[in-house]
Each structure stands twice: as C-alpha cells, then as structure tokens.
N, C-alpha and C positions, 0 to 999 in steps of 0.2 A: 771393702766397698767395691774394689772391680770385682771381684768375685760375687756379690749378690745381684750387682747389676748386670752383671754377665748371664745368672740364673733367671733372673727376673724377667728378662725381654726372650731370652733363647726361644719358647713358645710363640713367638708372635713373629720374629726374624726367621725361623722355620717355616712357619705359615705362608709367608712372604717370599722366600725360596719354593715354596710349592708352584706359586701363583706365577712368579716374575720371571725364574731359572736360578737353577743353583748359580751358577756362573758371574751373574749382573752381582746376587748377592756377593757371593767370593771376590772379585772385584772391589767393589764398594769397600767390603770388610779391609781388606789388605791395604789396599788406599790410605783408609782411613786410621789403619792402624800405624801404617807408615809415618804419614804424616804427623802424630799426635806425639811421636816420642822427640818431636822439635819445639814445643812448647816445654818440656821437662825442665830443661837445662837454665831458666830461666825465671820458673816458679820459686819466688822465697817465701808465701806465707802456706798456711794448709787449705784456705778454701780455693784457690784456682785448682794445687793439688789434687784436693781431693775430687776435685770436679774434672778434672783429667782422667785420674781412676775410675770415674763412671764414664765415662764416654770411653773408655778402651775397654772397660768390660763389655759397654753396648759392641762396641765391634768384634770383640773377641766372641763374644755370645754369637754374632751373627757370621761370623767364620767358622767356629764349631758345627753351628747346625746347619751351614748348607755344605762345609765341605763331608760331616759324615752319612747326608745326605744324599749327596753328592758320590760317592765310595756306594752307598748302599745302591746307589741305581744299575751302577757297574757292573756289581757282585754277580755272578750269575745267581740263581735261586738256590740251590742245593749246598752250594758254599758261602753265602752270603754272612753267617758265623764266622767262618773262618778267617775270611777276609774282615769284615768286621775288627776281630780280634788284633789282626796283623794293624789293620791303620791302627786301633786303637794304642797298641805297643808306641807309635810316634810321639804322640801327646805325650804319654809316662814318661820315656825317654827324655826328652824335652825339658820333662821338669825336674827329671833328675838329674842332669849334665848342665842344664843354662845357670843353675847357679852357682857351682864350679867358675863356669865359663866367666859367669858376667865378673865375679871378684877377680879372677886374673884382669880382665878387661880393666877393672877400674885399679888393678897394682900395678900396671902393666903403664898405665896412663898418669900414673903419680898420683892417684886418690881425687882425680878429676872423672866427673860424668860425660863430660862429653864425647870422649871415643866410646864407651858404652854404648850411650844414644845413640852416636853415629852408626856402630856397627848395628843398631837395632835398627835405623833406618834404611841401610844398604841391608840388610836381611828381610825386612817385610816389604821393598822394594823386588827384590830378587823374586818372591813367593810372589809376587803382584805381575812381572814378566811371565812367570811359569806360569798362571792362571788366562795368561792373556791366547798361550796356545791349545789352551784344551777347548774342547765343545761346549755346548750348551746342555744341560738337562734341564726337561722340564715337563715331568711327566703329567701326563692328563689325570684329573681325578675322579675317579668313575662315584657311583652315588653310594656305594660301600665303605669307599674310600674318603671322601666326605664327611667323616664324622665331627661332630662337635669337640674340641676341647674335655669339655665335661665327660663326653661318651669315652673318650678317654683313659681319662685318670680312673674313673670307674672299672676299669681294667685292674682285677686281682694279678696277672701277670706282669702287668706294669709295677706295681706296687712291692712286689717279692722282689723282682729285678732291680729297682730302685732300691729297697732298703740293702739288699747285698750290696750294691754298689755303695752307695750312702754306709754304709759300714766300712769297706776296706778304706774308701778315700777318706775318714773320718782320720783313722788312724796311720794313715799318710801323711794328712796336714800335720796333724800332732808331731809326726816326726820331724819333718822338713821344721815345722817351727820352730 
C-alpha cells in the first residue's frame, strides 16, 4: 500500500515540483515524512495503519520525484546519466542496508519500536535540516517542455526504460521479500 500510493501520486508531486520548486516540495516531503513515523508507535488496529502507509508513500513519492529531479537540474548535460546513476546507487543502497539496520534497531531496543521510530525521526529530520541549505530549483518550462502527461507515456523510450527497470526491481522485491 505505501508503495502503490507512493507510484500513484509521484506524476502529479513531480508536476508540482515543476511548478512550485523542487526545494518547497523536498521540504514538505521530509516534514512530512518525519513527522508520520510519530503516529506508528501507537497504531493497534490496521486501518489508521494502513492509512499511515499511504500517506508516507504520498510523501515518499513526492521526495523521490523532486529530489531526482532535483539531481537532474544539477547534472551538467553531457553527464547527467552518470550522475543520475550515482544518486540513484543511494535509494538501492538504502534498501538494502535499512533493513539490517532497522532489526538491530528494534534487538537493540528489547523488541520495542520506539527507538526504531525515533531514530527514523531524527534521520528524516536530519535530511529536512540538509534540505533547508541547498537552493531552490525551479526551472521554467518552455512550450516543448510542457508536454501533456499522455504525450508522455506515449514515449516508446519511456516504455523500454520502464519495463528494464520494472523487471530488475520485480525481482528485487521478490528477493527482499
């Protein structure tokens, strides 16, 4: 459920970084994401639950796409792959070390969540300070760049490049799980 509602909004939280500045969104996102893992530790049925999983996917979704949007303004042109490639290395990273992490965390804590949460509070705090020094982007969009949604997805490059991707992460999950 965070994960579809993380996919689900990302087009529209991207659009919205377009419009607003990566930054405002990144902000927001972090905020917000900060905040929500202080409700966890107190949820005992599944619908506040699961209703917290969407609402950190929304954030999560709208961190994703204005921070690698965000990266991609930076990139110079000519290496903006390469760079790409490197932030994207963080995320992988991330999901493959935080759950290590978090089990120590929670053995660590006597089989209690609350130093988990905490350290996920003081961590998407931390990224919320770091966000508060960088710039604003907020590139203008000329009328080439303005494309619809639809004009899009209609992009056979998009399409090749999503299923690669949609393949490898397919069988990632599968792992992790």
């Amino acid at each position: 459920i965070f994960t579809f509602s993380s996919i689900l909004i990302r087009p529209y939280l991207a659009r919205l970084a377009d419009i607003r500045g990566r930054r405002l969104v990144l902000l927001a996102a972090t905020a917000s994401f900060a905040l929500l893992f202080i409700p966890y530790t107190k949820v005992q049925t599944m619908i506040p639950l699961y209703s917290l999983r969407i609402l950190h996917g929304v954030v999560h979704g709208a961190y994703l796409a204005a921070s690698f949007a965000y990266v991609a303004d930076l990139a110079p042109y000519d290496r903006r792959g390469e760079v790409m490639g490197i932030f994207g290395i963080s995320n992988v990273l991330s999901m493959a070390l935080a759950p290590a992490l978090g089990i120590w965390l929670f053995n660590v804590s006597e089989g209690s969540f609350l130093f988990p949460f905490t350290a996920s509070v003081i961590s998407a705090s931390l990224a919320f300070l770091a966000i508060m020094m960088i710039g604003e982007m907020k590139p203008g969009l000329s009328e080439t760049e303005n494309r619809s949604l639809t004009a899009i997805i209609r992009q056979r490059a998009l399409w090749v490049s999503s299923l690669a991707l949609f393949s490898g992460a397919t069988v990632y999950g599968a792992l992790m799980a």
